[in-house]
N, C-alpha and C positions, 0 to 999 in steps of 0.2 A: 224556645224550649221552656223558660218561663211563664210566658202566657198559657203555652200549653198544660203546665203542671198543676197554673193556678185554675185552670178549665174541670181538669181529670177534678181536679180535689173538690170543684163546686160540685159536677156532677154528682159525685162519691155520697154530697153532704144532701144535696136533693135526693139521693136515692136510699139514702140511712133514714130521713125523714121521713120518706114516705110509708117507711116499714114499722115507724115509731108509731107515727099517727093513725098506722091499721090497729096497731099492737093495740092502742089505748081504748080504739074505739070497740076493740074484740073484750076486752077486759071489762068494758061498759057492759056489753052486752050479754055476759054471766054473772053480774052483780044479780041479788034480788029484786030491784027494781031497773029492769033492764030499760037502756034507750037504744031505739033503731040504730040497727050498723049501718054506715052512709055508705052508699058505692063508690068504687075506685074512683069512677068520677069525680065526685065529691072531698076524697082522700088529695087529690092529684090538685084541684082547684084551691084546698088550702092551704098544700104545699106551695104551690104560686106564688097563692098572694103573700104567703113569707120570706121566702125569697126573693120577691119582686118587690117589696115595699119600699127599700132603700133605694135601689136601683130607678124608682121612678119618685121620690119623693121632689121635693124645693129642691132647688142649689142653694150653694153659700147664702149666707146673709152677710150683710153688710157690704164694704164696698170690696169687688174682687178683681183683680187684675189678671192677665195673660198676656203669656210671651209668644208671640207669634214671627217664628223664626222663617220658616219657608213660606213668605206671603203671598208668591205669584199665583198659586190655583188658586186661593180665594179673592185675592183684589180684581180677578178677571172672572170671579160667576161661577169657574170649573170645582170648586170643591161644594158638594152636595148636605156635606156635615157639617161646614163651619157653623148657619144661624143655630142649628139646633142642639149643637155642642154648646154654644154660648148662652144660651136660654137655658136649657138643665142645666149648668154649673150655676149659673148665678153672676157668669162675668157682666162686667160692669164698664168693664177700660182694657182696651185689649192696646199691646203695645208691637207696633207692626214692625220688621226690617226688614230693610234693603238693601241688596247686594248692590256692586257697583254697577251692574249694566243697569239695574231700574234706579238706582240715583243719577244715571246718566240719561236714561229716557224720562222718568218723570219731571225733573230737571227743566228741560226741554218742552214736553207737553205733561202735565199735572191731572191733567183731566179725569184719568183713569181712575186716579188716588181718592181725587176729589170725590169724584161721584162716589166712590166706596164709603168714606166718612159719610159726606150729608145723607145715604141711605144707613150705613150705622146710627148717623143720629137719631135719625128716626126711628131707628129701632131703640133709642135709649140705650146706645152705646159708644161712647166715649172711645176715640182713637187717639192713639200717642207714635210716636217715631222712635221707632230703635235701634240703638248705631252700638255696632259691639266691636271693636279690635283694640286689645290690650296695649299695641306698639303708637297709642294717640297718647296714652300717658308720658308719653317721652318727647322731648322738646323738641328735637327733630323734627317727630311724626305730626305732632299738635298741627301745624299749618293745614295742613289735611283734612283733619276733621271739622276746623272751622271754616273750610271751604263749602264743605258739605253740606253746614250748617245754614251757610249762604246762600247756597244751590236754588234749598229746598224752604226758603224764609217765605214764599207765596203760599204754602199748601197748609191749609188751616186743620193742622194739629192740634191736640188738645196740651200734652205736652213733648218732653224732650226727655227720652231715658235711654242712659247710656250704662252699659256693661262693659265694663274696662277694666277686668281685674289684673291688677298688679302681681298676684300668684301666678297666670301665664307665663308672666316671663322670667329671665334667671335673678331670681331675688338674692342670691349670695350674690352674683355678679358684683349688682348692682346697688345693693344696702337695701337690707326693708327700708328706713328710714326715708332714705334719700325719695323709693320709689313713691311713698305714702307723699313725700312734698312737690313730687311731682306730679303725682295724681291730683293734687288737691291743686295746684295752678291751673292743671289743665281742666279743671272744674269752673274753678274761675272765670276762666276766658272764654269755654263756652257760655256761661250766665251771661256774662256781659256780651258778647255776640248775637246770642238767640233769642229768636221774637216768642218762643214759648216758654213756661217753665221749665227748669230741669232737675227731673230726678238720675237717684244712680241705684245700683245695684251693688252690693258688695258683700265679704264673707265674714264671718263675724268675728274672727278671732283678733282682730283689731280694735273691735269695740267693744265697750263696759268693760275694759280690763283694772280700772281704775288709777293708770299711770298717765292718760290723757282722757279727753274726752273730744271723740274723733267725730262724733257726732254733732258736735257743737261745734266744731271746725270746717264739716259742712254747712249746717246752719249761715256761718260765718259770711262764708264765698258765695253764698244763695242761691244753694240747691235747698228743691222744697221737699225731696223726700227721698228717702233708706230705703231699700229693699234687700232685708237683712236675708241672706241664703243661709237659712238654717234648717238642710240638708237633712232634718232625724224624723221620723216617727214615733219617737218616744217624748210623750207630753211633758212629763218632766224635766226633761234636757231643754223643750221649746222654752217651755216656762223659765227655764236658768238663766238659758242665754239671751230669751228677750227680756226678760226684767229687769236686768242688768243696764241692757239701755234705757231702758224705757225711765226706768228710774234719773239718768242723767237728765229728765227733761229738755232735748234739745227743742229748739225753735222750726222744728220740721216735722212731718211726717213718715211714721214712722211704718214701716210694712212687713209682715210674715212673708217671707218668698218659701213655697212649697216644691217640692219635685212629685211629680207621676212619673219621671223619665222612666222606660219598660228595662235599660242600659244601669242604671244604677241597685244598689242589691233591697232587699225588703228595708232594712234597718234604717235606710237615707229617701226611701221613695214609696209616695201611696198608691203606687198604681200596682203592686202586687197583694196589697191590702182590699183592693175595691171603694168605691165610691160613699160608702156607709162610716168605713172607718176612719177615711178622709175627712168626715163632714164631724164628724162625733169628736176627731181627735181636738180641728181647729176649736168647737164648739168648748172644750175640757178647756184648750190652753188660753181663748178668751175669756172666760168665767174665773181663772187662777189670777190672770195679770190684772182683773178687775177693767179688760177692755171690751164689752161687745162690739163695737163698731169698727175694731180692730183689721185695719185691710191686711188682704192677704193676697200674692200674688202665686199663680200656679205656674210653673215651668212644666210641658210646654204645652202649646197645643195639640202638634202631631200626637203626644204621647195620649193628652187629654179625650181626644177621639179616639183614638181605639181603645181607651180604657171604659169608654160608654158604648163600644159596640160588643165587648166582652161581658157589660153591663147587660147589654138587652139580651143576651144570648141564655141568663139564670134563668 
C-alpha cells in the first residue's frame, strides 16, 4: 500500500509538472517578444529528463556495502536484478547469508559460492559472509557459530559480518550489561577462530554515550569494523549519533548502516523517499561529519531492487 501511495503521488507530481511547464511556456508566448511554444512532445520529454535524472544518475560514492539476506536466487544465476541493482547503487561489498541448509551444502561442496565471488571479483565486487542469529551471543549457543565458522574456513570470503543484536533477546532477563559482555567474548572467539576479518553490526544506543567506549572495546577483541544501524532519515539525528562515535576515534572502521526496508515507516527508511534523497541525504551527513569516504551499508537488497524498479517506472 506504500509503494502504491508513493507511486499515485509521483504520478500526481509528473502530471502537475507537466501542466506547469505548458503554463510557462504559454506565458512565454504572450510576452512581447514571444518564443515558439514547444509541443506536448517536447513538454513531456522535459518532464522526463526531470524526473528521471536522479533515478538514473551514479550510485553512492565511496565504499558501500549491502546486506544480502535471501542469497540463493542470486548465488545460482536466477535473480535477473542483482548485477544491475549493484552497479546503480554503487555497492562495493555486498555481505551474503546463509541459512543452514546452504551452510550445510556449501560446507560440503563450496563450488557454487565460490564461483559467485571470483565472478563478483571480477565484477569489482567484494563478497563477505553473514551470519545473523542473536542466541550465538550467549555461551551456550557460541559453539555453534564457531562451528560454522569452521565449516566454511575454505571459501575465500572477503570478510566475516555478523548481526547478533543483543536487543533480540530478553534484555531485562538477562541484564543489558551482562548481555553487551557477552556479546563482546563471543566477538572475541570468533576473531580468533576466523580465517577472515570480522566486522559486526550493531544499534547505536550503546555507543558514544560517553559512559564507556564500546567501540574501542571492539577495536580491543579485533573486530575491524561498526556497522552502526542508524535507522533515521533525518540528517541531523545521522549527524548526532554518528559523530558522537566517530569522535571516540576507535581503532576500527567505522560504517553508516542505512534502511530502504519497504516494512519500516518514511522517518527510519529511504525507500519511501526514493533513490535521489537517499544519495543527497548520505552526501549532507558526510560533508557535516567531515567524512567523504565515509562507508555506508544499505539494508537490504530485496528492498534495494524494488526501490529501483519503482525508480525506473518515474
Amino acid at each position: 500500500a506504500k509503494a502504491d501511495f508513493y507511486q499515485a503521488s509521483v504520478d500526481w507530481l509528473n502530471a502537475a509538472l507537466a501542466v506547469w511547464l505548458a503554463q510557462i511556456d504559454c506565458d512565454q508566448l504572450a510576452t512581447e517578444a514571444p518564443r515558439s511554444l514547444p509541443t506536448l512532445k517536447r513538454v513531456m520529454e522535459r518532464m522526463s529528463v526531470t524526473s528521471r535524472a536522479d533515478g538514473d544518475a551514479s550510485g553512492l560514492s565511496g565504499p558501500v556495502r549491502l546486506y544480502l539476506w535471501d542469497s540463493a536466487p542470486v548465488l545460482s544465476g536466477d535473480d535477473s536484478e542483482f548485477w544491475s541493482t549493484v552497479q546503480r547503487s554503487g555497492v562495493s561489498h555486498v555481505w551474503i547469508s546463509l541459512d543452514a541448509g546452504q551452510i550445510e551444502r556449501y560446507s560440503a561442496d563450496p563450488r557454487e559460492l565460490t564461483a559467485f565471488i571470483d565472478v563478483a571479483r571480477e565484477r569489482e565486487l567484494e563478497s563477505g559472509l553473514l551470519l545473523g542469529e542473536p542466541l550465538w551471543t550467549l555461551p551456550d549457543y557460541r559453539p555453534h557459530l564457531l562451528d560454522i565458522v569452521a565449516s566454511l574456513r575454505g571459501v575465500p570470503f572477503q570478510d566475516l559480518h555478523l548481526d547478533i543484536e543483543i536487543d533480540q533477546l530478553e534484555v531485562d532477563a538477562y541484564g543489558r550489561e551482562t548481555l553487551i559482555e557477552h556479546w563482546l567474548d563471543t566477538l572475541a572467539a570468533v576473531v580468533e577462530r576466523s580465517p577472515w576479518p570480522v566486522s559486526v553490526s550493531a544499534h547505536p544506543r550503546d555507543f558514544g554515550t560517553g559512559e564507556r567506549c564500546l567501540s574501542c572495546e571492539l577495536a580491543a577483541v579485533g573486530v575491524s569494523e561498526l556497522a552502526l544501524m542508524i535507522y533515521t532519515t533525518r540528517p541531523e539525528s545521522l549527524v548526532s549519533r554518528l559523530g558522537a562515535v566517530l569522535r571516540e576515534e576507535p581503532d576500527l572502521t567505522v560504517t553508516l548502516a542505512q534502511s530502504v526496508e519497504r516494512e519500516l515507516p518514511a522517518k527510519n527508511s529511504w525507500f519511501h523517499h526514493g533513490w535521489s534523497s537517499l544519495r543527497s541525504g548520505i552526501a549532507d551527513v558526510r560533508d557535516q561529519v567531515g567524512r567523504t569516504d565515509l562507508p555506508v551499508a544499505l539494508q537490504g537488497y530485496t528492498d534495494l531492487s524494488m526501490l529501483w524498479r519503482y525508480e525506473n517506472t518515474l
